[in-house]
VOFIVEX-433106 format. One record per residue (C-alpha): residue number from 1; residue in three letters; chain; x, y, z. Coordinates in steps of 0.2 Angstrom, whole numbers, plus 2048, in hexadecimal, padded with zeros to 3 digits. Layout:
<num:NUM; residu:ALA; chaine:A; px:X; py:Y; pz:Z> $
...
This chain:
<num:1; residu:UNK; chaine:A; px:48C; py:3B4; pz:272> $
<num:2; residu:UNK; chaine:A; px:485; py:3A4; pz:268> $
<num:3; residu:UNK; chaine:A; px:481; py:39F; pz:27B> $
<num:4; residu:UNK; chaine:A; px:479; py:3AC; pz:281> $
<num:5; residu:UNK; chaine:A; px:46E; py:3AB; pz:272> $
<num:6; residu:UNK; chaine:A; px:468; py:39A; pz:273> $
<num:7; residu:UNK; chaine:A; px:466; py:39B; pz:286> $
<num:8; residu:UNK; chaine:A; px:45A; py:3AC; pz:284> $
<num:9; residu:UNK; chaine:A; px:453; py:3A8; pz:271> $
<num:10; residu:UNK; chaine:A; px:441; py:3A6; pz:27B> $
<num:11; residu:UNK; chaine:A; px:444; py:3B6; pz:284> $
<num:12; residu:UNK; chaine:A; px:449; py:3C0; pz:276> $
<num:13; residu:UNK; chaine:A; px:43B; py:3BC; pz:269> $
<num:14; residu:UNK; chaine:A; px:42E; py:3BE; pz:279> $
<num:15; residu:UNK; chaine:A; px:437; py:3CF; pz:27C> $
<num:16; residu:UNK; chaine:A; px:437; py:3D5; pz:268> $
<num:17; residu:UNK; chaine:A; px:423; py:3CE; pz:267> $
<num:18; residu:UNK; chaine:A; px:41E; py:3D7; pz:276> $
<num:19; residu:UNK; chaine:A; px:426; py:3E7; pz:26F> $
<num:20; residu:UNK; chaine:A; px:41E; py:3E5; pz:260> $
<num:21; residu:UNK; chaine:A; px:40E; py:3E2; pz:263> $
<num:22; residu:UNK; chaine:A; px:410; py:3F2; pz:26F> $
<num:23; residu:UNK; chaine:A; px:415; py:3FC; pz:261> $
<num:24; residu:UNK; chaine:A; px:407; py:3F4; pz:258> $
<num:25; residu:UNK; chaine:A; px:3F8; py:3FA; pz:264> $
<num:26; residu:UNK; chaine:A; px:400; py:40A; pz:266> $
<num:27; residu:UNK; chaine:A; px:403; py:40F; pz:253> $
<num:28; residu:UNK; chaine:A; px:3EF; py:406; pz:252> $
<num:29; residu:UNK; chaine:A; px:3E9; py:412; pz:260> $
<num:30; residu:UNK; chaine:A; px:3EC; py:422; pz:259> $
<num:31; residu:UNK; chaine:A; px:3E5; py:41D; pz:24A> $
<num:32; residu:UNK; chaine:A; px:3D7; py:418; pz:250> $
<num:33; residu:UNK; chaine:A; px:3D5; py:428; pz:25E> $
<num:34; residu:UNK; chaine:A; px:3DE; py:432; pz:24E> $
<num:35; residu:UNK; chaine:A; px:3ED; py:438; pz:25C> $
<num:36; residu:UNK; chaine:A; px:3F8; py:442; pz:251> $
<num:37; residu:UNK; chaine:A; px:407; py:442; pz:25E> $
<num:38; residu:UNK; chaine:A; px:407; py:42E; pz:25C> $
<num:39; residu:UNK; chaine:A; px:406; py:42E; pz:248> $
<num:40; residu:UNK; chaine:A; px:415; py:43C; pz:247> $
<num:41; residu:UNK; chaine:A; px:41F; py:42F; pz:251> $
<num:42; residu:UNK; chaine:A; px:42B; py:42B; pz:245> $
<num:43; residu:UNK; chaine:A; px:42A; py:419; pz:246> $
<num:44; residu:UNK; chaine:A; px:41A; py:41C; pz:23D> $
């Protein structure tokens, strides 16, 4: 396991950022276009 992790350390933050910042424009974009289907989301 301790291998795996170092191999893919870069991978896995880029994967985790790209997902946040997905979930970031998306939870920014109903706010802005007030979307109520996006802000009942319950990771809002």
């Amino acid at each position: 396991m301790a291998g795996f992790l170092s191999k893919y350390k870069g991978e896995i933050f880029l994967t985790i950022l790209i997902l946040y910042v997905l979930t970031l424009a998306l939870g920014v974009t109903g706010e802005l276009f007030d979307i109520e289907w996006i802000l009942n989301l319950p990771i809002f």
